[in-house]
VMD Tcl script that draws the C-alpha trace (Angstrom):
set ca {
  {107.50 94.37 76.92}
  {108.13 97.22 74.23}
  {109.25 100.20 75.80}
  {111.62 100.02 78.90}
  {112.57 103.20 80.85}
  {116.05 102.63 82.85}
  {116.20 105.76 85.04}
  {119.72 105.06 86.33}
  {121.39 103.52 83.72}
  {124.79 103.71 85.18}
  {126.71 100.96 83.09}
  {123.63 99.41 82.14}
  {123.72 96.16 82.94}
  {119.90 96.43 83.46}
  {119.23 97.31 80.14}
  {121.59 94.60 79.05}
  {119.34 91.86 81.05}
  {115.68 93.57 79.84}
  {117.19 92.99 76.25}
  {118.20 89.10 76.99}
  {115.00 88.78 78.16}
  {112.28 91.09 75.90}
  {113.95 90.87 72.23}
  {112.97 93.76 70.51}
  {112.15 95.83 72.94}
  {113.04 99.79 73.19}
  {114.76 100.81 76.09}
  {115.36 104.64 76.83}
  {117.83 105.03 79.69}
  {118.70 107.93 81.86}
  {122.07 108.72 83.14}
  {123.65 111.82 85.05}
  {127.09 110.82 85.34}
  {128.22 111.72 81.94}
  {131.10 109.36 82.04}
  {129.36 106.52 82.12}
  {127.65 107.08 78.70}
  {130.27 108.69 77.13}
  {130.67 107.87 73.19}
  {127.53 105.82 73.60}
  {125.41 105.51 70.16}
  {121.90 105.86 70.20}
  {120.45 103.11 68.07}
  {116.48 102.03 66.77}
  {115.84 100.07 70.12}
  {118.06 102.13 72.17}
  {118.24 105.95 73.65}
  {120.71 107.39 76.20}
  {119.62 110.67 78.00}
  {122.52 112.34 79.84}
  {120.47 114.22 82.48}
  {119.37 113.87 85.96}
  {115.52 112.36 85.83}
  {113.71 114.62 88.78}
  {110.10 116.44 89.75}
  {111.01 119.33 87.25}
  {112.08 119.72 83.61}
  {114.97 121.77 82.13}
  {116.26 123.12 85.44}
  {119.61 122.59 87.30}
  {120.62 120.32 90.47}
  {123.65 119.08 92.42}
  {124.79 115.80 91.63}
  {127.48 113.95 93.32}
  {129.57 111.40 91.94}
  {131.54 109.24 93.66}
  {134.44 108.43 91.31}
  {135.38 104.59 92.91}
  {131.61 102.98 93.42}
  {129.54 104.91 90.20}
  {126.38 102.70 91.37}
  {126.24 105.30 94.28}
  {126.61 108.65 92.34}
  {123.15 110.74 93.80}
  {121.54 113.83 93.65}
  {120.47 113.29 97.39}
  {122.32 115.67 99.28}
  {120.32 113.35 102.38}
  {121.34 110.09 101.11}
  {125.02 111.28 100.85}
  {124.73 111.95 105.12}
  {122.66 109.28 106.56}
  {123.55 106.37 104.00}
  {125.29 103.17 105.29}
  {128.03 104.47 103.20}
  {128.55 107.44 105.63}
  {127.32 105.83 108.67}
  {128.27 102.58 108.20}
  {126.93 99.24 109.39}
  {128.07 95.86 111.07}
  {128.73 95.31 107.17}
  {129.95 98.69 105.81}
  {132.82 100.88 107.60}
  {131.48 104.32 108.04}
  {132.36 106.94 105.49}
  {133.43 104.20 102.73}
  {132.79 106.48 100.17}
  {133.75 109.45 99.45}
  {131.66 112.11 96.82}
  {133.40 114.60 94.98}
  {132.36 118.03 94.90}
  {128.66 118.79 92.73}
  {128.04 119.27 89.20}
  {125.09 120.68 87.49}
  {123.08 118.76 85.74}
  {120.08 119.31 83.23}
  {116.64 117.46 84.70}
  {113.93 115.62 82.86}
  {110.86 114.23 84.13}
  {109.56 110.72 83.32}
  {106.09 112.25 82.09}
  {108.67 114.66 79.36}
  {109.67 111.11 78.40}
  {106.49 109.48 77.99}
  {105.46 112.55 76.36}
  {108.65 112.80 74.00}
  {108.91 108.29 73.28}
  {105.56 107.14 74.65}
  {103.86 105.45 77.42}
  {106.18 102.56 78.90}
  {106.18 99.15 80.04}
  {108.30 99.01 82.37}
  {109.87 101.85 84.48}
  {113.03 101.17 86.47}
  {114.33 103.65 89.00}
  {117.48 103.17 90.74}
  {118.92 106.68 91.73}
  {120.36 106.01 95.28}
  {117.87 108.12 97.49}
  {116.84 110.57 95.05}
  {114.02 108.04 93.98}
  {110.88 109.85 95.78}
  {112.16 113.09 93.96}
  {111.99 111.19 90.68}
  {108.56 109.83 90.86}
  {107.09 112.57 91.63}
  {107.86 113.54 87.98}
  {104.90 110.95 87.06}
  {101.78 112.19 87.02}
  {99.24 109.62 86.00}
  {99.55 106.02 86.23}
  {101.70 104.20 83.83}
  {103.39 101.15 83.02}
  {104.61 98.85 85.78}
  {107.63 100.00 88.35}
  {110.44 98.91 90.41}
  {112.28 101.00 92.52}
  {115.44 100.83 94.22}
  {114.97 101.33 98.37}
  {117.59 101.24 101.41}
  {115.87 101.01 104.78}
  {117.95 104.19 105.89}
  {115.90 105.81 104.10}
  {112.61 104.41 104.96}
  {110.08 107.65 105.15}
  {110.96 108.22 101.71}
  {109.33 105.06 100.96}
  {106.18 106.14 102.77}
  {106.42 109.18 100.66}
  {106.72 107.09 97.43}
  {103.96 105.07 98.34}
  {101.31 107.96 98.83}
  {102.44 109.81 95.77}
  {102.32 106.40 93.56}
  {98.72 105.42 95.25}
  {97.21 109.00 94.45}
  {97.83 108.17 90.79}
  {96.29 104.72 90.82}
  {98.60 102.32 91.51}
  {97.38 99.68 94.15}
  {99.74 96.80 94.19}
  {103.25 96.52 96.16}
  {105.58 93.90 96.16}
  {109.22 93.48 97.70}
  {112.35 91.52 96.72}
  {115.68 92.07 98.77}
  {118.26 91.37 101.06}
  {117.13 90.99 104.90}
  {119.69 90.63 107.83}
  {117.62 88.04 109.30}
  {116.86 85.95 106.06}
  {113.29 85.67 104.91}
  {111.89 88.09 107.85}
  {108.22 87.68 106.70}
  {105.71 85.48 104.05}
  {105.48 88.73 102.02}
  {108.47 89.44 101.18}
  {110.56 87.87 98.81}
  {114.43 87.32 99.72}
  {117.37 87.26 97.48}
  {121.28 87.11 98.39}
  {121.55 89.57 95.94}
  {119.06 92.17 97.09}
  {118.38 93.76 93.95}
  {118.36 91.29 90.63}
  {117.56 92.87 88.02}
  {113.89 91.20 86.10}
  {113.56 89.21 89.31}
  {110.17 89.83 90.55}
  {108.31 89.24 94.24}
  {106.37 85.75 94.89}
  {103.39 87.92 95.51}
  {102.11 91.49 95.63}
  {99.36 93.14 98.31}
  {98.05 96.44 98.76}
  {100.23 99.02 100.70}
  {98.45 98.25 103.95}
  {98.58 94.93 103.52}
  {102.40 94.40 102.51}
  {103.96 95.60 106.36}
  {106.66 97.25 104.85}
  {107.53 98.92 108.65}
  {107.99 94.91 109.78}
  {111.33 94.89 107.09}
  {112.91 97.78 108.19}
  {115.01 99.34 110.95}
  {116.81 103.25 109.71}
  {119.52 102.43 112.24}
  {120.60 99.21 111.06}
  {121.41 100.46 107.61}
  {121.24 96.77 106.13}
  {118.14 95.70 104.47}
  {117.59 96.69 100.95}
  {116.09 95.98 97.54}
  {113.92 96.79 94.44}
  {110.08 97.24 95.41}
  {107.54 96.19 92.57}
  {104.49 98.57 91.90}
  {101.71 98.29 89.88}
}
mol new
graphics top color blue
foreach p $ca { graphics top sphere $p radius 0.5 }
foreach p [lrange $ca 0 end-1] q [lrange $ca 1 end] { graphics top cylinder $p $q radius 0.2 }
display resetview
Protein backbone atom coordinates (compact mmCIF):
# COMPACT_ATOMS: atom_id res chain seq x y z
CA UNK A 1 0.00 0.00 0.00
CA UNK A 2 1.03 3.77 -0.75
CA UNK A 3 -1.45 6.00 0.47
CA UNK A 4 -3.34 5.22 3.79
CA UNK A 5 -6.27 7.43 4.96
CA UNK A 6 -6.78 7.07 8.97
CA UNK A 7 -10.09 8.91 9.49
CA UNK A 8 -9.92 8.76 13.30
CA UNK A 9 -6.57 8.99 14.10
CA UNK A 10 -7.00 9.49 17.75
CA UNK A 11 -3.43 8.53 19.13
CA UNK A 12 -2.68 6.72 16.13
CA UNK A 13 -1.75 3.60 16.92
CA UNK A 14 -3.29 2.54 13.54
CA UNK A 15 -1.11 4.49 11.62
CA UNK A 16 1.72 3.27 13.76
CA UNK A 17 0.80 -0.56 12.75
CA UNK A 18 0.05 0.39 8.71
CA UNK A 19 3.71 1.80 8.90
CA UNK A 20 5.24 -1.58 10.59
CA UNK A 21 3.60 -3.24 8.09
CA UNK A 22 3.67 -1.07 4.47
CA UNK A 23 7.27 0.74 4.73
CA UNK A 24 7.05 3.67 2.83
CA UNK A 25 3.81 4.23 2.68
CA UNK A 26 1.91 7.79 3.09
CA UNK A 27 -0.57 7.95 5.59
CA UNK A 28 -2.90 11.12 5.92
CA UNK A 29 -4.85 10.97 9.18
CA UNK A 30 -7.84 12.82 10.38
CA UNK A 31 -8.43 13.91 13.86
CA UNK A 32 -11.13 16.24 15.61
CA UNK A 33 -10.01 16.23 19.02
CA UNK A 34 -7.31 18.73 18.74
CA UNK A 35 -5.51 17.46 21.73
CA UNK A 36 -4.64 14.48 20.52
CA UNK A 37 -2.50 15.91 17.64
CA UNK A 38 -1.29 18.69 19.30
CA UNK A 39 2.50 19.73 18.36
CA UNK A 40 2.35 16.91 15.87
CA UNK A 41 4.83 17.48 12.72
CA UNK A 42 3.73 16.78 9.44
CA UNK A 43 6.47 14.88 7.68
CA UNK A 44 7.06 13.37 3.69
CA UNK A 45 5.05 10.11 4.55
CA UNK A 46 2.90 11.66 7.07
CA UNK A 47 -0.13 14.39 7.27
CA UNK A 48 -2.33 15.27 10.29
CA UNK A 49 -5.71 17.05 9.50
CA UNK A 50 -7.31 18.54 12.63
CA UNK A 51 -10.96 18.50 11.44
CA UNK A 52 -13.98 16.44 11.71
CA UNK A 53 -14.12 14.11 8.30
CA UNK A 54 -18.16 14.33 7.39
CA UNK A 55 -20.78 14.48 4.17
CA UNK A 56 -19.85 18.28 3.74
CA UNK A 57 -16.72 20.43 3.38
CA UNK A 58 -15.74 23.63 5.26
CA UNK A 59 -18.83 23.78 7.46
CA UNK A 60 -19.27 23.48 11.30
CA UNK A 61 -20.56 20.49 13.66
CA UNK A 62 -20.82 19.46 17.31
CA UNK A 63 -18.27 17.27 18.50
CA UNK A 64 -18.10 15.72 21.84
CA UNK A 65 -15.17 14.68 23.61
CA UNK A 66 -15.06 12.64 26.32
CA UNK A 67 -11.96 13.74 28.26
CA UNK A 68 -11.19 10.02 30.19
CA UNK A 69 -11.79 7.35 27.10
CA UNK A 70 -10.57 9.78 23.78
CA UNK A 71 -11.28 6.49 21.56
CA UNK A 72 -15.02 7.49 22.14
CA UNK A 73 -14.93 11.30 21.36
CA UNK A 74 -18.05 11.52 18.42
CA UNK A 75 -19.83 13.81 16.48
CA UNK A 76 -22.98 11.49 16.90
CA UNK A 77 -25.23 13.28 18.98
CA UNK A 78 -27.21 9.43 18.53
CA UNK A 79 -24.31 7.41 19.44
CA UNK A 80 -23.73 9.59 22.60
CA UNK A 81 -27.69 8.30 23.77
CA UNK A 82 -28.13 4.82 22.71
CA UNK A 83 -24.35 3.62 23.00
CA UNK A 84 -23.43 0.80 25.47
CA UNK A 85 -21.61 3.57 27.10
CA UNK A 86 -24.95 5.26 28.06
CA UNK A 87 -27.02 2.27 28.23
CA UNK A 88 -24.81 -0.09 29.35
CA UNK A 89 -24.53 -3.84 28.96
CA UNK A 90 -24.00 -7.15 31.06
CA UNK A 91 -20.30 -5.82 30.34
CA UNK A 92 -20.50 -1.98 30.55
CA UNK A 93 -22.32 -0.03 33.57
CA UNK A 94 -24.70 2.39 32.04
CA UNK A 95 -23.61 5.96 31.61
CA UNK A 96 -19.71 5.05 31.96
CA UNK A 97 -18.83 7.90 30.15
CA UNK A 98 -19.43 11.04 30.40
CA UNK A 99 -19.06 13.84 27.19
CA UNK A 100 -18.28 17.26 27.82
CA UNK A 101 -20.15 19.96 26.39
CA UNK A 102 -19.65 20.48 22.10
CA UNK A 103 -17.09 22.20 20.20
CA UNK A 104 -17.10 23.29 16.68
CA UNK A 105 -15.22 21.80 14.44
CA UNK A 106 -14.16 22.48 10.70
CA UNK A 107 -15.37 19.30 8.28
CA UNK A 108 -13.63 17.71 5.34
CA UNK A 109 -14.81 15.11 3.14
CA UNK A 110 -12.76 12.05 2.10
CA UNK A 111 -13.37 12.92 -1.74
CA UNK A 112 -11.59 16.87 -0.65
CA UNK A 113 -8.81 14.47 0.39
CA UNK A 114 -8.49 12.34 -2.49
CA UNK A 115 -8.89 15.38 -4.42
CA UNK A 116 -6.21 17.47 -2.34
CA UNK A 117 -3.36 13.95 -1.79
CA UNK A 118 -4.80 11.44 -4.25
CA UNK A 119 -6.73 8.36 -4.61
CA UNK A 120 -5.98 5.89 -1.57
CA UNK A 121 -5.27 2.46 -0.72
CA UNK A 122 -6.60 1.97 2.09
CA UNK A 123 -9.35 3.99 3.94
CA UNK A 124 -9.87 3.46 7.66
CA UNK A 125 -12.85 4.91 9.45
CA UNK A 126 -13.27 4.67 13.04
CA UNK A 127 -15.43 7.69 14.28
CA UNK A 128 -17.70 6.04 16.97
CA UNK A 129 -21.21 6.24 15.19
CA UNK A 130 -20.63 9.09 13.05
CA UNK A 131 -19.23 6.56 10.38
CA UNK A 132 -22.41 6.49 7.89
CA UNK A 133 -22.14 10.41 8.01
CA UNK A 134 -18.52 10.09 6.92
CA UNK A 135 -18.88 7.87 3.98
CA UNK A 136 -21.24 9.51 2.55
CA UNK A 137 -18.46 12.08 1.83
CA UNK A 138 -17.19 9.39 -0.90
CA UNK A 139 -18.56 9.61 -3.96
CA UNK A 140 -17.11 7.09 -6.35
CA UNK A 141 -15.47 3.97 -5.52
CA UNK A 142 -12.03 4.00 -4.15
CA UNK A 143 -9.44 2.18 -2.49
CA UNK A 144 -10.33 -0.62 -0.08
CA UNK A 145 -12.26 0.15 3.48
CA UNK A 146 -12.73 -0.86 6.96
CA UNK A 147 -15.04 0.58 9.15
CA UNK A 148 -15.57 0.62 12.71
CA UNK A 149 -19.40 -0.81 13.68
CA UNK A 150 -21.22 -1.41 17.22
CA UNK A 151 -24.37 -3.50 16.86
CA UNK A 152 -26.31 -0.63 18.77
CA UNK A 153 -26.12 0.95 16.03
CA UNK A 154 -27.00 -1.55 13.47
CA UNK A 155 -29.39 0.46 10.78
CA UNK A 156 -26.56 2.64 10.30
CA UNK A 157 -24.82 -0.25 8.92
CA UNK A 158 -27.66 -0.95 6.52
CA UNK A 159 -27.31 2.62 5.60
CA UNK A 160 -23.52 2.25 4.99
CA UNK A 161 -24.01 -0.65 3.02
CA UNK A 162 -26.49 0.90 0.37
CA UNK A 163 -24.55 4.09 0.08
CA UNK A 164 -21.08 2.02 -0.38
CA UNK A 165 -22.94 -0.54 -2.98
CA UNK A 166 -24.39 2.47 -5.13
CA UNK A 167 -20.77 3.44 -5.75
CA UNK A 168 -19.51 0.02 -6.72
CA UNK A 169 -18.34 -1.69 -4.04
CA UNK A 170 -19.58 -5.42 -3.88
CA UNK A 171 -17.61 -7.27 -1.31
CA UNK A 172 -18.22 -7.34 2.68
CA UNK A 173 -16.35 -8.95 5.16
CA UNK A 174 -16.50 -8.94 9.13
CA UNK A 175 -13.92 -9.34 11.94
CA UNK A 176 -15.06 -8.78 15.68
CA UNK A 177 -15.97 -9.63 18.97
CA UNK A 178 -19.28 -11.87 19.35
CA UNK A 179 -20.91 -12.67 22.81
CA UNK A 180 -21.40 -16.11 21.76
CA UNK A 181 -17.87 -16.78 20.16
CA UNK A 182 -17.69 -17.54 16.48
CA UNK A 183 -21.68 -17.07 15.93
CA UNK A 184 -21.46 -17.97 12.18
CA UNK A 185 -18.82 -19.47 9.19
CA UNK A 186 -18.76 -15.89 7.83
CA UNK A 187 -17.64 -14.09 10.21
CA UNK A 188 -14.36 -13.87 11.50
CA UNK A 189 -13.87 -13.64 15.47
CA UNK A 190 -11.21 -11.93 17.39
CA UNK A 191 -10.89 -11.34 21.35
CA UNK A 192 -9.97 -8.12 20.41
CA UNK A 193 -12.83 -7.05 18.19
CA UNK A 194 -11.15 -4.56 16.23
CA UNK A 195 -7.19 -5.32 15.35
CA UNK A 196 -5.97 -3.09 13.47
CA UNK A 197 -4.49 -4.77 9.60
CA UNK A 198 -6.30 -7.91 10.69
CA UNK A 199 -8.51 -8.85 7.92
CA UNK A 200 -11.78 -11.41 7.60
CA UNK A 201 -11.13 -15.25 6.49
CA UNK A 202 -13.47 -14.47 3.67
CA UNK A 203 -15.62 -11.79 2.08
CA UNK A 204 -19.37 -12.25 0.28
CA UNK A 205 -21.68 -9.96 -1.20
CA UNK A 206 -24.00 -7.91 1.18
CA UNK A 207 -26.80 -10.44 0.80
CA UNK A 208 -24.79 -13.09 1.19
CA UNK A 209 -22.71 -12.06 4.43
CA UNK A 210 -26.12 -12.18 7.10
CA UNK A 211 -24.96 -9.37 8.84
CA UNK A 212 -28.73 -9.26 10.79
CA UNK A 213 -27.61 -13.07 12.14
CA UNK A 214 -24.49 -11.03 14.27
CA UNK A 215 -26.41 -8.54 15.75
CA UNK A 216 -28.93 -7.75 18.49
CA UNK A 217 -29.34 -3.35 19.20
CA UNK A 218 -30.36 -4.35 22.72
CA UNK A 219 -27.53 -6.34 23.71
CA UNK A 220 -25.05 -3.60 23.06
CA UNK A 221 -22.07 -6.22 22.85
CA UNK A 222 -20.95 -7.33 19.53
CA UNK A 223 -18.63 -5.16 17.63
CA UNK A 224 -15.82 -4.78 15.11
CA UNK A 225 -14.18 -3.40 11.89
CA UNK A 226 -16.19 -4.48 8.63
CA UNK A 227 -13.96 -4.93 5.40
CA UNK A 228 -15.33 -3.45 2.03
CA UNK A 229 -14.22 -3.63 -1.23
Amino acid sequence: MKLIFDIGYNYGEFSQKCFQKHPGCKIIGVEANSSLVYGIRNTENFHIINAAASDKDDSEIDFYIEPNQSGISTASKDFISNSRFTKGSKNLKPNSSKWMPPIKMNTITIDKMINDYGNPDFIKVDVEGYEHTVLKGLSKKSGQICFEWHEESESEVYKIAEHLQSIGYDKFGIIGYFDEGDVHENFTYSETGDPYLEYPKEYFSWEKLGFSNLVKESRRINYGMMYVK
